[in-house]
C-alpha positions as CSV (number, residue, x, y, z in Angstrom):
1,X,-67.8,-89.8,2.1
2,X,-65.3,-89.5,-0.8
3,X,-65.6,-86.5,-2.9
4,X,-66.6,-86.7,-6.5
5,X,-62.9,-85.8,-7.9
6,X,-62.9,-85.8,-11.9
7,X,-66.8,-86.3,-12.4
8,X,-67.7,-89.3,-14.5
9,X,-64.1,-90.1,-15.6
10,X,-65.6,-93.6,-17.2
11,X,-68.3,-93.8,-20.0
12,X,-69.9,-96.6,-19.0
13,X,-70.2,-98.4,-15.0
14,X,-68.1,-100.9,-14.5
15,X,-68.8,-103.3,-11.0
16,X,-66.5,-101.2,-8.8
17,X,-67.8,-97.2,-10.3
18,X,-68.1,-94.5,-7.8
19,X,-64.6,-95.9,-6.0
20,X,-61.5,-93.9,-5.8
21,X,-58.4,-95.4,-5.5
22,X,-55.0,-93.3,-4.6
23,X,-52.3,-95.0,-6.2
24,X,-49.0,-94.6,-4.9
25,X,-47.6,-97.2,-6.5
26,X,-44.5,-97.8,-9.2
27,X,-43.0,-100.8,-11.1
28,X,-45.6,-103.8,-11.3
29,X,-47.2,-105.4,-8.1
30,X,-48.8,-102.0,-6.9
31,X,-49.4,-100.6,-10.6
32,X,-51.2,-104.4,-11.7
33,X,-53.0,-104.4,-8.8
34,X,-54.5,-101.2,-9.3
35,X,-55.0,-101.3,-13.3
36,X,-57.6,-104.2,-12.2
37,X,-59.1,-101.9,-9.6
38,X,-59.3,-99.8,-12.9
39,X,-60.7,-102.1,-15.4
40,X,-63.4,-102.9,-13.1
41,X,-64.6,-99.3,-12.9
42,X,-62.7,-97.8,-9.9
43,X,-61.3,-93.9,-10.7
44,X,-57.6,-94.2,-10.2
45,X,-55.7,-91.3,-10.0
46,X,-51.8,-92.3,-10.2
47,X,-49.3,-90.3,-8.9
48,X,-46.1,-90.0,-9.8
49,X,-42.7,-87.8,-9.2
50,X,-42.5,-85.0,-10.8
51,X,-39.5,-85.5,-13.1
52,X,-39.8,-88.6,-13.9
53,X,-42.4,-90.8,-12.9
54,X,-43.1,-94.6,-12.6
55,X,-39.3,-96.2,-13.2
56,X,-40.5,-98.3,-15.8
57,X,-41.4,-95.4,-18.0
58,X,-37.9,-95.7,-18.7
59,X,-38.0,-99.7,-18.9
60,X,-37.2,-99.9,-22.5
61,X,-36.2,-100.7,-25.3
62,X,-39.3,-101.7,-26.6
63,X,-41.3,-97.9,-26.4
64,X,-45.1,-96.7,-27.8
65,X,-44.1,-93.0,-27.9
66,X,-41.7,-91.7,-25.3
67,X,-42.9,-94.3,-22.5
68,X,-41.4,-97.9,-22.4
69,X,-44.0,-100.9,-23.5
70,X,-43.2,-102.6,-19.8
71,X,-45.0,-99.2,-18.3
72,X,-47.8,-99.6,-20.9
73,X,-48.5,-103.3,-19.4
74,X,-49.8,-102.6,-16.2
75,X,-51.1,-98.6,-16.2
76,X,-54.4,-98.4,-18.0
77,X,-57.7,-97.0,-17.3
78,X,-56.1,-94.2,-14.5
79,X,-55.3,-91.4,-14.4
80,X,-52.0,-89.6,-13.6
81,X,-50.9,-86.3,-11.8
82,X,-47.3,-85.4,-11.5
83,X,-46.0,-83.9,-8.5
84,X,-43.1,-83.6,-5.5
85,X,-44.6,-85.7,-2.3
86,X,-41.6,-83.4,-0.7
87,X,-42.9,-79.9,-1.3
88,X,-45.6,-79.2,1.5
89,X,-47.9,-77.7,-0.9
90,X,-48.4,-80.4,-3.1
91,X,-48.1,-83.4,-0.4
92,X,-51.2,-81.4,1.0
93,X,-53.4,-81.4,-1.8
94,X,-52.7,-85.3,-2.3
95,X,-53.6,-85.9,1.1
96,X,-56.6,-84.1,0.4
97,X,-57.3,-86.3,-2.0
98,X,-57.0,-89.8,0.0
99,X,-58.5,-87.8,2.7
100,X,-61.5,-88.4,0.5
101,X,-60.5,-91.6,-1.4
102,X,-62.3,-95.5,-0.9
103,X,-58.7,-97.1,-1.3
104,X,-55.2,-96.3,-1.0
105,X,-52.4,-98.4,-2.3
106,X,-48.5,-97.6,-1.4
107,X,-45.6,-99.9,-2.0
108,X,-42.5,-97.6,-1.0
109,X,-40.5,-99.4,1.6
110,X,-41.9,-99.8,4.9
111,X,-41.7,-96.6,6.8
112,X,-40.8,-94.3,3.8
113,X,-45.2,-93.4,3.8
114,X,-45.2,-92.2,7.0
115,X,-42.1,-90.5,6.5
116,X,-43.8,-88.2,3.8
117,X,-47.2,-87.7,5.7
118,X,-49.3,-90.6,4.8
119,X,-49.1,-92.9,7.6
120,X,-52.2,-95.2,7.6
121,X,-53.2,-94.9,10.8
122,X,-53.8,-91.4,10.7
123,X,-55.0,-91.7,7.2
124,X,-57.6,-93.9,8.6
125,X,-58.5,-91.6,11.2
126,X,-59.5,-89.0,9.4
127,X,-61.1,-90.8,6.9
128,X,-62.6,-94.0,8.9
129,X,-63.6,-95.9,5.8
130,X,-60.6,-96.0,3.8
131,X,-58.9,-98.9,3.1
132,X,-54.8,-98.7,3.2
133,X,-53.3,-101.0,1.2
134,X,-49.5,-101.3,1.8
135,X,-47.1,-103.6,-0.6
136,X,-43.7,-104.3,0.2
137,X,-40.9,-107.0,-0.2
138,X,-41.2,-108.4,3.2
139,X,-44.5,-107.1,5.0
140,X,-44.7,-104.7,8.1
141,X,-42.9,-106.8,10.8
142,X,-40.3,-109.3,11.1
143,X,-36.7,-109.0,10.7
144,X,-36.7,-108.4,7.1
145,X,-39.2,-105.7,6.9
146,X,-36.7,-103.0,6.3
147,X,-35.2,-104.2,3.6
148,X,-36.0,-103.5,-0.3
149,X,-37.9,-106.4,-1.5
150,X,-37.5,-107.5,-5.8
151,X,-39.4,-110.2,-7.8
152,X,-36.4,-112.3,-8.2
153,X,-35.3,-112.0,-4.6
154,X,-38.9,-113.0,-3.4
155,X,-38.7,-116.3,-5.3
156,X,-35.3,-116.9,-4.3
157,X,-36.1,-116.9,-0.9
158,X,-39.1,-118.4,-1.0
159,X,-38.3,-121.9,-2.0
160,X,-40.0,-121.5,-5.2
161,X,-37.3,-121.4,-7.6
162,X,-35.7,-123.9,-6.0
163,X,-38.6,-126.4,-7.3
164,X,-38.7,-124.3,-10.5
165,X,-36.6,-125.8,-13.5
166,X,-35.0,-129.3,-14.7
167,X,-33.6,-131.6,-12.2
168,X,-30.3,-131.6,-14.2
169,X,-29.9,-127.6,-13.9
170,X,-29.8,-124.9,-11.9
171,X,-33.4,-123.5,-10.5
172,X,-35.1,-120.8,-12.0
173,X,-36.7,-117.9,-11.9
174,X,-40.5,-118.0,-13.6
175,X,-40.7,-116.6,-17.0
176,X,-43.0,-113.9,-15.9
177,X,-42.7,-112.3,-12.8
178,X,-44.7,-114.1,-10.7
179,X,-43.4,-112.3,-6.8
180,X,-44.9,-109.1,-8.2
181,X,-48.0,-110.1,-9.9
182,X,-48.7,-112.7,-7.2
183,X,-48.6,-109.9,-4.3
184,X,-50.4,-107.5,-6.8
185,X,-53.4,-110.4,-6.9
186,X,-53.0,-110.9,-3.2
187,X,-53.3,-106.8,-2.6
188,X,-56.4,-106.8,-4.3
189,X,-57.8,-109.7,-3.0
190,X,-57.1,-108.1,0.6
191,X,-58.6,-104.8,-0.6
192,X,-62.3,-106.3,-2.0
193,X,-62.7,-108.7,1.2
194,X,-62.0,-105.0,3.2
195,X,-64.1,-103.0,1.1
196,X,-67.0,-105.9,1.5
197,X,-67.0,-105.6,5.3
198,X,-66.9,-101.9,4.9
199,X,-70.6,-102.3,3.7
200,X,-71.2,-104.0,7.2
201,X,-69.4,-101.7,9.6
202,X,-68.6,-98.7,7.8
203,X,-64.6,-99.0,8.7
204,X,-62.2,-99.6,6.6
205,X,-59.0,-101.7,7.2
206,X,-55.1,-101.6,6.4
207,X,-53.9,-104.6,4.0
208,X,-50.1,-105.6,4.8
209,X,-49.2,-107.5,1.8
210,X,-45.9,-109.0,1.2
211,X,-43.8,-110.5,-1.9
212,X,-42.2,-113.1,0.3
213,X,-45.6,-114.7,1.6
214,X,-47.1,-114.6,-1.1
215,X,-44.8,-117.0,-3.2
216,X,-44.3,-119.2,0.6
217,X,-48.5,-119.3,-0.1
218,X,-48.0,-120.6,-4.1
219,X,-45.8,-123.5,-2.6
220,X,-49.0,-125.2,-1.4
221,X,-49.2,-129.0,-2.4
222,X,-44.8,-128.6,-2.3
223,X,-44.9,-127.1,1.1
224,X,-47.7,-129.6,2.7
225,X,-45.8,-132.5,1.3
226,X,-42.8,-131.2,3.2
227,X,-44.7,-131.0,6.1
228,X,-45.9,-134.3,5.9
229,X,-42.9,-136.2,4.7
230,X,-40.2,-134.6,5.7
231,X,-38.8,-134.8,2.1
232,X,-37.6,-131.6,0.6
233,X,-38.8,-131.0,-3.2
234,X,-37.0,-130.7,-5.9
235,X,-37.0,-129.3,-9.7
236,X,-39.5,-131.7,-12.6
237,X,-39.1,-129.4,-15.4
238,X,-42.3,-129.3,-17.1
239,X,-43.5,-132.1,-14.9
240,X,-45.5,-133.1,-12.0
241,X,-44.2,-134.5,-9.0
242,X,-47.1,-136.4,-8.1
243,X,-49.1,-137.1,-11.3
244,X,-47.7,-139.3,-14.5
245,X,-47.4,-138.6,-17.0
246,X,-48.3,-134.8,-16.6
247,X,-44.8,-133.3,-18.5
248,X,-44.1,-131.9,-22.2
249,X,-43.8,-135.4,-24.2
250,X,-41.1,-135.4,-26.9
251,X,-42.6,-136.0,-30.3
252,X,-41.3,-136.1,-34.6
253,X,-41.0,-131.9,-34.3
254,X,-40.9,-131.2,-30.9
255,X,-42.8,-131.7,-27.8
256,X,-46.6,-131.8,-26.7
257,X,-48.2,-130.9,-23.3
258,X,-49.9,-134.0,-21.9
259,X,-51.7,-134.1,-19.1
260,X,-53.5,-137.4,-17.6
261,X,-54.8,-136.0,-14.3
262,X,-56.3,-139.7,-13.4
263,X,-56.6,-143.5,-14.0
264,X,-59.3,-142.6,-16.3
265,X,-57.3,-140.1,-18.6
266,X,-54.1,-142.2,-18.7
267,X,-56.1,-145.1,-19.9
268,X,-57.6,-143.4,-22.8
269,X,-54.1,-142.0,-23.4
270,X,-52.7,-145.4,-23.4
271,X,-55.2,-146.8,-25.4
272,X,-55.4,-143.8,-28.1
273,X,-51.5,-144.3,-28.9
274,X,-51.6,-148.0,-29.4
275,X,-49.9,-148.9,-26.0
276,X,-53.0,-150.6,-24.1
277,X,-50.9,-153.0,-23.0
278,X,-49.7,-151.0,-20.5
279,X,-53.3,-150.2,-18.6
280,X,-53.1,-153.3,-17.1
281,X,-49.5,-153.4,-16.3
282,X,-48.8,-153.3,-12.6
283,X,-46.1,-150.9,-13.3
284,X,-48.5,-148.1,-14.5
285,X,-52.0,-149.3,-12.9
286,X,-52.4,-145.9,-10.7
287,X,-50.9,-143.6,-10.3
288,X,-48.8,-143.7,-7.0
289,X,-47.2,-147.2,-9.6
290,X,-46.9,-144.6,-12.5
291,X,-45.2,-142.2,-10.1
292,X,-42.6,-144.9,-9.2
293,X,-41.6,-145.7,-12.6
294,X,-41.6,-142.2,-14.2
295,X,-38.4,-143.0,-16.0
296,X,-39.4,-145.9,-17.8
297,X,-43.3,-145.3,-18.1
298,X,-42.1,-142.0,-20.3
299,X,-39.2,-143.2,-22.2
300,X,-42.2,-145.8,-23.5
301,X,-44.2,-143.4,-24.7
302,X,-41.9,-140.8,-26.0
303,X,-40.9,-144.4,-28.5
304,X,-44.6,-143.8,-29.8
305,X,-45.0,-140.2,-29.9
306,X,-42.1,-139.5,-31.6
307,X,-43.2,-141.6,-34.5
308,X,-45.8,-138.7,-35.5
309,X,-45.5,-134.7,-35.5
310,X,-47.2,-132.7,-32.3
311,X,-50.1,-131.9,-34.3
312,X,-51.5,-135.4,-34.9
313,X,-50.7,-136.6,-31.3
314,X,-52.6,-133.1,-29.9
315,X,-55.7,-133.9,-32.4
316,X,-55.5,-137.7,-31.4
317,X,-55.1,-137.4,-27.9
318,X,-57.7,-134.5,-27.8
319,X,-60.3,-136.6,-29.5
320,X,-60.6,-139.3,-26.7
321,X,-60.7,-136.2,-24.0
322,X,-57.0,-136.1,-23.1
323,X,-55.8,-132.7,-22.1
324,X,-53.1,-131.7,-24.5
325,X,-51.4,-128.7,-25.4
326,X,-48.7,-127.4,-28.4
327,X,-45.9,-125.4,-25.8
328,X,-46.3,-122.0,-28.0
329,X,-44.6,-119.4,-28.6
330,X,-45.6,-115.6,-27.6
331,X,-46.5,-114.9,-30.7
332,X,-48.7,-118.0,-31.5
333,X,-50.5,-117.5,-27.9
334,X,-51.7,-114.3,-28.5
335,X,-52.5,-115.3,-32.6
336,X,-54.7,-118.5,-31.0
337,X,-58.5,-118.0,-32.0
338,X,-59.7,-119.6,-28.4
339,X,-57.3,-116.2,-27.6
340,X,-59.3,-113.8,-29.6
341,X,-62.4,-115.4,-29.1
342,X,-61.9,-114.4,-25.3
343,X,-61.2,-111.3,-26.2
344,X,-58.0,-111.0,-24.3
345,X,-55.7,-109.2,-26.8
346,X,-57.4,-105.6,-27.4
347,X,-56.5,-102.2,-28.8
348,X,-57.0,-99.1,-26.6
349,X,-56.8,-96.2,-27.8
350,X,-53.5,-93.8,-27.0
351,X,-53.8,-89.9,-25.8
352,X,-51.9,-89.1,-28.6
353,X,-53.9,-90.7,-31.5
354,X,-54.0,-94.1,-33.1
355,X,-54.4,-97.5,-30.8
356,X,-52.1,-99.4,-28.6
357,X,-51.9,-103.5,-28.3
358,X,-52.7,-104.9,-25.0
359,X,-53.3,-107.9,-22.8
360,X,-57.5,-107.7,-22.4
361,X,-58.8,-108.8,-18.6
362,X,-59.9,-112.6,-17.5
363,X,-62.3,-111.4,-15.6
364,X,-65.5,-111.8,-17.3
365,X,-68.5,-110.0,-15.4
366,X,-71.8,-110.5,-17.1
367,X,-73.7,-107.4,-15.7
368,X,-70.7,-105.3,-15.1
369,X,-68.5,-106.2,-18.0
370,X,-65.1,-105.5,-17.7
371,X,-64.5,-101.6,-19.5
372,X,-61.1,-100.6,-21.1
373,X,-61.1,-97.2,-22.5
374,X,-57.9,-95.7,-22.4
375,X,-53.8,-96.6,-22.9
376,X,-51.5,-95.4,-20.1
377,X,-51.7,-92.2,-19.3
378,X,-48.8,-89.6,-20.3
379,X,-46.7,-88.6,-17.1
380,X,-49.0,-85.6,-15.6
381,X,-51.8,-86.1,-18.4
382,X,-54.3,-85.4,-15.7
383,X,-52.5,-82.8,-13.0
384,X,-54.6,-80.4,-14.0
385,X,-58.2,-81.9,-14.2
386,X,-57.6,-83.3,-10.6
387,X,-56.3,-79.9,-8.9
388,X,-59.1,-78.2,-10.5
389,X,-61.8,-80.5,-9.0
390,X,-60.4,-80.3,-6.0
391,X,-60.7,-76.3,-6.1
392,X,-57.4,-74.5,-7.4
393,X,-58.3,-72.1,-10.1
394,X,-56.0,-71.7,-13.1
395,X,-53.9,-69.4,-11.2
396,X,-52.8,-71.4,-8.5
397,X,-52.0,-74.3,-11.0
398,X,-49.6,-72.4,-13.2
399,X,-48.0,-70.9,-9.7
400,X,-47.5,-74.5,-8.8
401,X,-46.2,-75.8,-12.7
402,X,-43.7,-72.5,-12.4
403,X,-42.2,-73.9,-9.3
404,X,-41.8,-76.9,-10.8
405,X,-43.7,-79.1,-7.9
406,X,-46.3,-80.3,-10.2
407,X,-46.3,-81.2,-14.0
């Protein structure tokens, strides 16, 4: 059974308190994964080189304090602990630690764990119900594995920037990266369906997640239509390629979001900006007719909308029960009341004084709400607490801080 390291490190229970999760992770699939794990409760202990930590402490300009806002993004709620994996000593007392731990989460390139001691497999058997979570570029196996995996290289390869961007231009990379977050999600899903047959069998399991399949997974609807038709997709820009009109509209001052997911919505749509005409044309009567006139179905109603500002089309068309959306900017998103409302901009408060700006969490539990109490850690914040708990008196620390192996 895991060891209570650290005591009640959060005030309040969150739905996954009394797990402890060793994270190994650095840059953003592992560390997002695990800051949910952490906003949901779970003790995550961080643990980081010695000198100087995660890479994107360093991932500024823009920094809160000395660390860069990027590391900020994906590291609260957990705790950190600075040491060298390659000094024997200190390797020993963090495999002490997921010698005890629920979950384990790694994303150094495949091989480089076992390298430093913490192969899964005899992880696993000394601690049966530990779940291993490992995240890499390419997975575990295939000819690829090897190989350093990056954000930009996973959507590359994937297909999906090649369906990402307008037909007239080169693809595109999403504006967020979505290769990192995506595996991050992925990771954690893996983790919670292990974890809930852990309460079943007692076993844990070892989660092999990879950059790559995850974006091949976020093709869906473009990958089965290859399948099916043998015709390779290409780039809509802010459209759909099988639902019209489902694009960014232009308008008097810019462009508006539509989207008419059905008959039902385009009629109302057609109807609410004075084209009704069109309902009963055969051009536009569904949608697989609206979908072979795309060109000319939205050049006719781009001669409407751009007789009127975004504003009164978005209040018109959301009236009659059209989805429609202004495209706004990062600022205006997180300034949005619906934004606020859902309490997904929050201020945590920082370790050295004042508050810190952050993303809040979509997941709203009702009975376990969703707890953030603390900004990213400073590198080493916690060293101490955790070697103490796990039984080094003061001495031992400082011989360990004088050699320079832990911080």
């Amino acid at each position: 059974m895991p060891m209570n390291v650290g005591g009640p490190w959060r005030s309040r229970p969150g739905a996954l308190s009394g797990l402890r999760v060793i994270d190994l992770t650095r840059i953003l699939a592992g560390p997002f994964c695990t800051m949910i794990m952490a906003d949901l409760g779970a003790d995550v202990i961080k643990v980081e080189d010695v000198q100087s930590g995660d890479d994107t402490r360093a991932w500024g300009p823009p920094f809160i304090g000395s660390d860069a806002a990027y590391y900020h993004a994906v590291n609260r709620n957990k705790r950190s602990i600075a040491v060298d994996l390659k000094d024997e000593v200190c390797r020993e007392h963090v495999l002490r630690l997921a010698r005890s731990a629920d979950v384990l989460v790694e994303n150094f390139r495949p091989g480089t764990a076992a390298r430093l001691g913490f192969d899964h497999s005899a992880l696993r058997a000394e601690n049966p119900g530990l779940v291993y979570a490992s995240i890499s570029g390419f997975g575990q196996s295939g000819p690829m594995s090897g190989q350093p995996g990056y954000d930009a290289t996973a959507q590359a390869l994937s297909g999906v920037m090649s369906v990402t961007g307008y037909p007239d231009g080169p693809p595109a990379r999403f504006g967020t990266s979505g290769a990192d977050l995506g595996a991050g999600m992925w990771a954690l899903i893996g983790i919670l369906a292990a974890l809930s047959k852990r309460q079943h069998t007692g076993r844990g399991d070892y989660v092999d997640v990879a950059l790559l399949d995850g974006q091949v997974a976020w093709l869906t609807y473009h990958a089965t239509g290859y399948l099916a038709s043998g015709e390779i997709p290409g780039r809509y820009g802010t459209a759909h390629p099988s639902i019209v009109p489902y694009q960014a509209l232009t308008t008097a001052d810019g462009q508006l979001m539509v989207a008419a997911g059905n008959d039902s919505m385009w009629a109302k749509l057609a109807n609410a900006i004075g084209l009704e005409r069109l309902v009963t044309d055969p051009s536009f009567a569904t949608n697989a007719d609206r979908v072979a006139n795309r060109d000319r179905l939205i050049g006719l109603l781009e001669d409407v909308l751009s007789t009127e500002t975004s504003a009164h089309w978005n209040e018109v068309l959301t009236a009659v029960g059209v989805p429609a959306a202004p495209i706004l900017d990062v600022d205006q998103a997180l300034a949005h009341p619906q934004v606020h409302a859902r309490q997904m901009l929050v201020a945590l408060p920082d370790s050295g004084g004042g508050e810190i700006g952050a993303v809040g969490s979509p997941v709203k539990l009702l009975d376990s709400p969703v707890v953030m109490e603390s900004s990213a850690p400073r590198l080493g914040e916690h060293t101490e607490q955790v070697l103490a708990d796990l039984g080094l008196d003061d001495a031992a620390i400082a011989v360990l801080i004088g050699r320079g192996v832990v911080r």
